[in-house]
C-alpha positions in Angstrom: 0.0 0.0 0.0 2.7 2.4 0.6 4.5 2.3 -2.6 1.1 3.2 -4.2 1.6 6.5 -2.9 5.1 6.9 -2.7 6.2 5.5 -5.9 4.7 8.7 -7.7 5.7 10.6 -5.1 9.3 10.0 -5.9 8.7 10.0 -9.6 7.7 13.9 -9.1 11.0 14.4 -7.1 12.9 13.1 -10.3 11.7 15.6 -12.2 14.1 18.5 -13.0 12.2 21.4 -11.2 12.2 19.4 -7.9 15.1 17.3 -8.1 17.4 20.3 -8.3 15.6 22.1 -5.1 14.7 18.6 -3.3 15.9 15.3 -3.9 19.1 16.2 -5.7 20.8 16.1 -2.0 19.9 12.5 -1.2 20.8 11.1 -4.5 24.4 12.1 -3.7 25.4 8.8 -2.6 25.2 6.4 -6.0 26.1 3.4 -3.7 24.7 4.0 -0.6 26.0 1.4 2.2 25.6 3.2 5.6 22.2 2.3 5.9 19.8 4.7 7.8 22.7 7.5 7.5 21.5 7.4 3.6 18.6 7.0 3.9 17.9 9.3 6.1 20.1 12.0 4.2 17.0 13.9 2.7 16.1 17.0 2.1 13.6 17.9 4.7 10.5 18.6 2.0 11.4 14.9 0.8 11.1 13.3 4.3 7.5 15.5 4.8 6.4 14.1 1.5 7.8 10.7 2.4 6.2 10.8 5.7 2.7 12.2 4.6 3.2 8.8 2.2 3.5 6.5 5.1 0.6 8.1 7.1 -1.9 8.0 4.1 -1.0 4.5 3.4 -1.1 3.0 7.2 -4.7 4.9 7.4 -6.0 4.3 4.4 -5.0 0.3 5.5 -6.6 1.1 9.6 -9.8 2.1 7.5 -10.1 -0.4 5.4 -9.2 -3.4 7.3 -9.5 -2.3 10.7 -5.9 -2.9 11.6 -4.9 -3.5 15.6 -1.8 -1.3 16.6 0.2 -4.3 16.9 0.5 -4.7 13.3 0.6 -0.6 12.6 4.0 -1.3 15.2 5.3 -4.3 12.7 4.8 -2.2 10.4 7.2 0.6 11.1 9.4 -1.8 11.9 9.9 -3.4 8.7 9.4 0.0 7.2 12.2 1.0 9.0 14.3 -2.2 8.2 13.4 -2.1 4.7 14.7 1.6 4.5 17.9 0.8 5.9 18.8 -2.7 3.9 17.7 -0.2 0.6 21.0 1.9 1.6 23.2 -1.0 2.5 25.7 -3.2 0.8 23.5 -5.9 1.5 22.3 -8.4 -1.0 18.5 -8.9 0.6 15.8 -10.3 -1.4 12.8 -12.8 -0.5 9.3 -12.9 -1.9 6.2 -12.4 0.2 2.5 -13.1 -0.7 3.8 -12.5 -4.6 5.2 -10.0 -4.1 9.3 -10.2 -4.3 11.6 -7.4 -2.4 15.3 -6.9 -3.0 17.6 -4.2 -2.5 19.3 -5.1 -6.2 16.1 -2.9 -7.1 16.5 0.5 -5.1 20.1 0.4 -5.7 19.4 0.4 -9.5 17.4 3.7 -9.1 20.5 5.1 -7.1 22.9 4.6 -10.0 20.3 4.9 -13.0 18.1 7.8 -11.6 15.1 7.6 -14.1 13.5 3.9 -12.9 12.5 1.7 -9.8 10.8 4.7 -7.9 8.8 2.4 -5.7 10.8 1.3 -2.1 9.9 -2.1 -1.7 8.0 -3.8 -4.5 8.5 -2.9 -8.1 4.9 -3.7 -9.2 4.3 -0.1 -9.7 7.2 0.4 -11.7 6.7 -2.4 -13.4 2.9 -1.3 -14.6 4.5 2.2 -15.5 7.5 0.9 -17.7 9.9 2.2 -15.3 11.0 -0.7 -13.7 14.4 -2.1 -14.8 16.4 -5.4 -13.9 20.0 -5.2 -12.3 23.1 -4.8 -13.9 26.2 -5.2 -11.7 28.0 -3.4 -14.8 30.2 -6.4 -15.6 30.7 -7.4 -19.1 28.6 -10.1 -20.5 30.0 -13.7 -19.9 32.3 -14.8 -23.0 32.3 -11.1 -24.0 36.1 -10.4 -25.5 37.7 -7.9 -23.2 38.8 -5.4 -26.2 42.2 -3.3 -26.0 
């Protein structure tokens, strides 16, 4: 539910008007590793715009399902987790209830810029064409090394 909000959300920080003002600053790090110190490292319009994100998605999910606090808890736990392993060196993935997570994704956005705009699962970006695989930048297997 939250990347349905923030996934455009952070498409409209891309674009040149506010990423020069706004998001420029936390896409300074093209391989962020420290984990909450990069993802936290946002301009403070992005983090109200992220936060506002967050809110509308847990009510919007209270409201519709009735949710007990327990589970709004969990959930700013793993929020918070997720957030973190998205700016680490770690290779995460795992697949829950069809959907499939892996930080492979986010850091892709980091070093392309222009794709994977959602923070956790890329169905979004994948239904708006903006989704693309990762590419650890080494050659092709049985590619010819040319000199």
């Amino acid at each position: 539910m939250l990347d349905l909000f923030y996934a455009p959300a952070h498409y409209v920080m891309h674009l040149p008007r506010f990423y020069a003002l706004v998001h420029k600053h936390h896409h300074r790090q093209h391989f962020p590793v420290r984990g909450y110190l990069d993802a936290g490292n946002e301009h403070p319009v992005e983090h109200l715009i992220g936060t506002s994100c967050t809110w509308i998605a847990v009510l919007s999910a209270v409201h519709t399902t009735g949710a007990h606090a327990a589970t709004i808890f969990l959930f700013f736990n793993a929020h918070a987790a997720l957030a973190m392993l998205n700016h680490s060196p770690y290779d995460v993935k795992f697949g829950l209830l069809g959907f499939s997570y892996s930080v492979r994704a986010h850091e892709m956005h980091h070093r392309k810029f222009t794709a994977n705009y959602a923070q956790y699962f890329m169905l979004f970006d994948r239904l708006a064409s903006t989704f693309i695989e990762y590419d650890d930048g080494a050659p092709p297997r049985g590619a010819k090394k040319m000199d």
